[in-house]
N, C-alpha and C positions, 0 to 999 in steps of 0.2 A: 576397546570401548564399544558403546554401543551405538548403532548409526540406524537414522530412517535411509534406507537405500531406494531411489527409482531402479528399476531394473529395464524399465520399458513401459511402452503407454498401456495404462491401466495394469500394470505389474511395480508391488512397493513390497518393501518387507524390512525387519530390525533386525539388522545383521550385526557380530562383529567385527569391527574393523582395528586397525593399528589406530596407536593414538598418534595425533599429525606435529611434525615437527619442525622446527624453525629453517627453512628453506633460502631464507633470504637477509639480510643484515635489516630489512627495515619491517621483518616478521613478528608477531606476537602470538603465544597458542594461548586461548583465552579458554576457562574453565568454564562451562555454559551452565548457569544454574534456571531457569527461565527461556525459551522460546515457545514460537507460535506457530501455529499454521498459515500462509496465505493463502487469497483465492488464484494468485500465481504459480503456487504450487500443483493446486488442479487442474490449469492449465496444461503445466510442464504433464500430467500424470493423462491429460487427455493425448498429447501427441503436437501439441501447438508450439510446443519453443524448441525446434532443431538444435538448437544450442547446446544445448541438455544434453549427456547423452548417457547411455544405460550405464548402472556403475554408480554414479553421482548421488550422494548423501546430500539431500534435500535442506532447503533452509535456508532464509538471509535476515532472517532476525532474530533480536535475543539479547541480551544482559545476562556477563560474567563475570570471574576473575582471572586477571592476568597469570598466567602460570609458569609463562619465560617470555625473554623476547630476544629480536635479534642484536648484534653488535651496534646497529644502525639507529635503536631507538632511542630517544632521550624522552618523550613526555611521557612513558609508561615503563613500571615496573614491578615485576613479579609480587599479587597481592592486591592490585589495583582493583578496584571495582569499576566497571566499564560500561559503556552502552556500547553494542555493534552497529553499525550503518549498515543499512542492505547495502548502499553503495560503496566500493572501495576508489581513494583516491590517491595521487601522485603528490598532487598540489603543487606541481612543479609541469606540466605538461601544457600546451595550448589550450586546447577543452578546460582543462582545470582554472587554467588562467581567468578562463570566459567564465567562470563558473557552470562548468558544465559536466560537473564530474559525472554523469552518468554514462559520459564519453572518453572516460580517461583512457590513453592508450594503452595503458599499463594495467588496470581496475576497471571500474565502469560495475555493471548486475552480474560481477563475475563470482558472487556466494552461492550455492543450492545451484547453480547453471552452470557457469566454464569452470569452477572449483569446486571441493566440496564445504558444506555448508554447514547450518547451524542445529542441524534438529537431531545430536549427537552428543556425548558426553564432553567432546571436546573440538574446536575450530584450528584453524591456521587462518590469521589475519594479517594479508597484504597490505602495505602503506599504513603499519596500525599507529603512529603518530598524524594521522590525516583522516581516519579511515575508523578510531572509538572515541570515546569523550568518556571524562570522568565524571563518576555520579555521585554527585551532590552531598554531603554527610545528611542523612534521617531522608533522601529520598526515598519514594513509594516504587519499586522496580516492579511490582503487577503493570502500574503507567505508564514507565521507561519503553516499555516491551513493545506499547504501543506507536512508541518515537524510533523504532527502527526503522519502518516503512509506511504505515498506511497513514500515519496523520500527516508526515511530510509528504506524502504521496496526495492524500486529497486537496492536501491546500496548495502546493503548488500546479500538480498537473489540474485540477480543479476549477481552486479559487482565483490562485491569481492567474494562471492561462486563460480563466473566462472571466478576467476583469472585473467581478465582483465591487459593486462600490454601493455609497449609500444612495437608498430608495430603490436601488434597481432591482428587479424580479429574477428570481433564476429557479430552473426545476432542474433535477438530480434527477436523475434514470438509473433506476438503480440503488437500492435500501439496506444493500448490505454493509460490511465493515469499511471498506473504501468510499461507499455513499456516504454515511452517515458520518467518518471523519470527514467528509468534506461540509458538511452538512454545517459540524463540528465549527469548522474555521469561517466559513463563510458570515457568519455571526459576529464575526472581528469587525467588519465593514456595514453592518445594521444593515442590508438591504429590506425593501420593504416587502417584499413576498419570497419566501423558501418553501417550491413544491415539491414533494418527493413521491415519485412513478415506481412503480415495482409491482408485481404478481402477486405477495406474500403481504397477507391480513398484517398478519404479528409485526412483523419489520415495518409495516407503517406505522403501527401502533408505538412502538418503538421511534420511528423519526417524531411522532408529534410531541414525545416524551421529550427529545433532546432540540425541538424548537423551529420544526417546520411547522408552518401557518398552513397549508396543506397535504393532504395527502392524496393518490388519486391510485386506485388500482388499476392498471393496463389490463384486463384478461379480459374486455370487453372491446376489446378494439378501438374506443374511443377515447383515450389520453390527451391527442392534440387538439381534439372538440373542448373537453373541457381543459384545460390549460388556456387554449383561447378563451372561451366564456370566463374564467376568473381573470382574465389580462384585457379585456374590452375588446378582444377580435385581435391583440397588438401579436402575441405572441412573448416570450420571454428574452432577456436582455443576455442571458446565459444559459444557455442548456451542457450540462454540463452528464456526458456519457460515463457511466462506472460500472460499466459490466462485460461488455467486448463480445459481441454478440451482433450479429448484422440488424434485426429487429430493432435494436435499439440504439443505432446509429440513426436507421431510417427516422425512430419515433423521433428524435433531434432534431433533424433535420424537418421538419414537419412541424413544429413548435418554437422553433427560433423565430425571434420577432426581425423585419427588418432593423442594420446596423447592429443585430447582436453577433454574439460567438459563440460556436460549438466548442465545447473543450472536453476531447478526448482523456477520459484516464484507461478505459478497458484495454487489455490485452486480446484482440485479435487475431485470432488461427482460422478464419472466411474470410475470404473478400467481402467486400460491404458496397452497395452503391451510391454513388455520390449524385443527387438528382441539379445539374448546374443546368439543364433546361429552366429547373425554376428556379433554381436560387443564383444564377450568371449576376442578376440587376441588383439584388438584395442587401448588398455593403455589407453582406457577413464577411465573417472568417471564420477558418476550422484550425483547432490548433492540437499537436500532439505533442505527447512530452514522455520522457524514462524520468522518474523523479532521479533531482539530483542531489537532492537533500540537503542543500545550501540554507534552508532557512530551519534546519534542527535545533542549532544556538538558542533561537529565537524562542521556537516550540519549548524547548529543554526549560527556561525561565518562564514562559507561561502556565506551562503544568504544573513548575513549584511555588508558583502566585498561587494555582488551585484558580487559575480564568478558566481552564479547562478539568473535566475531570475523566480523563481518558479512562480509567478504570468500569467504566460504564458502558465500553463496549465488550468487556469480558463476561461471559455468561458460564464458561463450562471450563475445570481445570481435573488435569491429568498428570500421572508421573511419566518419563520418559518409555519405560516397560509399557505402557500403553499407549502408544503412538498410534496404533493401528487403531484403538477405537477411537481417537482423539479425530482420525480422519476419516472414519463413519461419521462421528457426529458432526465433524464439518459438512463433509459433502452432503449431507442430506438435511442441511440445516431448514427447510421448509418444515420435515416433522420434527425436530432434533427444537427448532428456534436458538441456534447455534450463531452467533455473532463470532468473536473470536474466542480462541480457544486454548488456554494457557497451559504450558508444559513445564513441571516443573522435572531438569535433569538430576 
């Protein structure tokens, strides 16, 4: 079959690969007709996730079909039409218990990093009665693609890690596909101001389109000046990180209003400084999260009300055979204007 291979930081290539086979009684190999790129994946291809390591078929999201499964599975079989979870779970494990499966012992962001992944003709799905969800009859699977990771990823590492509620103000750092689903959800709770920080013209233009009340470009140094001046001097109730990037950790920190929350979604490969000289008195918190995909369910029934129209962050689709420029036009999404980027396998 055909596979996006990391080979090593900044080394990828479409190699062939064997096609991956039922390992485990509670395995499933699912047909991928649909996945994406993340900005996780650029991560892994800059040198930031050790996890990762050369060899490894890239990928944790996507929607397919069931092609076999193991002796172990009862809610799936061969035929199925599925969503994959970035996250793989036990639901049997402590973590899980807690709802934490991004900590499962067994599972956890173990797709495209400790196994290989989705951006392939074909997967192996650990825990897959835990671990896909069946899709809908006359679901829209362009949508689905998006409910693998980044929408449950902005809304809960996001929205509800930065407590989002009504009237309260919160600015985004950060315009791309994980901003902008958070952007997405946060809307759930009517806050009264949604500002979105970013470098890139287009992606603001973009945020005010799906429903920030402002936008502010950072390339002038002055974000947290104006952030202040539209919040009365207060600062915002949630500042909420979606890029992983020290710059704009700091910009957070520097814009959070006393008694609010930092809520980390970025992936991080720098240290960052945390300034508690000043922020020690400030009744903030900072808060980090691996999404754990617990509120999919929920997403899954929203997107087929049509409250969300997730399809609106896809701008650019590709066949599998072209993977490689699929991740040109990612990575260089400032001239590309590349939001996510759909693969059809």
């Amino acid at each position: 079959m055909k596979a996006l291979v990391y080979r090593g930081p900044g080394d990828k290539a479409l190699e062939d690969r064997p096609k991956p086979q039922i390992q485990a009684p509670g395995d499933a190999v699912v047909r991928i007709t649909k996945t994406t790129i993340c900005g996780t994946d650029l991560h892994i291809l800059k040198g930031d996730v050790p996890t990762c390591a050369p060899g490894r078929i890239l990928g944790h999201e996507g929607v397919g079909v069931v092609d076999s499964v193991g002796a172990g599975v009862t809610a799936f079989r061969a035929g199925d039409r599925v969503l994959i979870s970035c996250i793989s779970s036990c639901g049997k494990c402590d973590y899980c218990r807690r709802g934490m499966y991004s900590h499962c012992t067994t599972g956890g962001w173990i797709l495209g990093n400790e196994i290989d992944g989705t951006q392939a003709e074909f997967v192996r799905i650990p825990h897959a009665d835990t671990s896909l969800y069946p899709i809908p009859e006359g679901a829209d699977e362009d949508a689905l693609v998006m409910l693998s990771d980044i929408l449950p990823t902005g809304f809960e590492c996001g929205v509800l890690n930065g407590k989002v509620s009504p009237g309260s103000t919160v600015a985004i750092v950060g315009s791309g596909p994980i901003g902008l689903a958070a952007l997405l959800t946060a809307q759930f709770y009517s806050p009264a101001e949604i500002i979105l920080i970013d470098l890139d013209d287009n992606r603001l233009e973009v945020a005010r389109r799906f429903g920030a009340t402002h936008t502010i470009n950072s390339a002038d140094g002055k974000a947290a000046e104006k952030v202040k001046a539209l919040t009365g001097g207060r600062g915002v109730d949630a500042a909420i990180e979606a890029v992983g990037v020290p710059a704009t950790f700091q910009l957070c920190q520097d814009l959070v209003a006393p008694g609010g929350v930092i809520a980390n979604i970025g992936v991080h490969g720098a240290k960052v400084e945390l300034h508690l000289e000043r922020l020690w008195s400030q009744n903030i918190s900072i808060t980090t999260r691996l999404v754990d995909t617990v509120t999919t369910p929920m997403l899954l029934k929203t997107v087929q009300a049509k409250k969300i129209d997730a399809t609106r962050l896809i701008t650019h689709r590709f066949r599998l055979d072209q993977i490689l420029e699929a991740y040109e036009t990612f990575g260089h999404a400032a001239d590309t204007h590349a939001l996510k980027v759909l693969i059809e396998a």
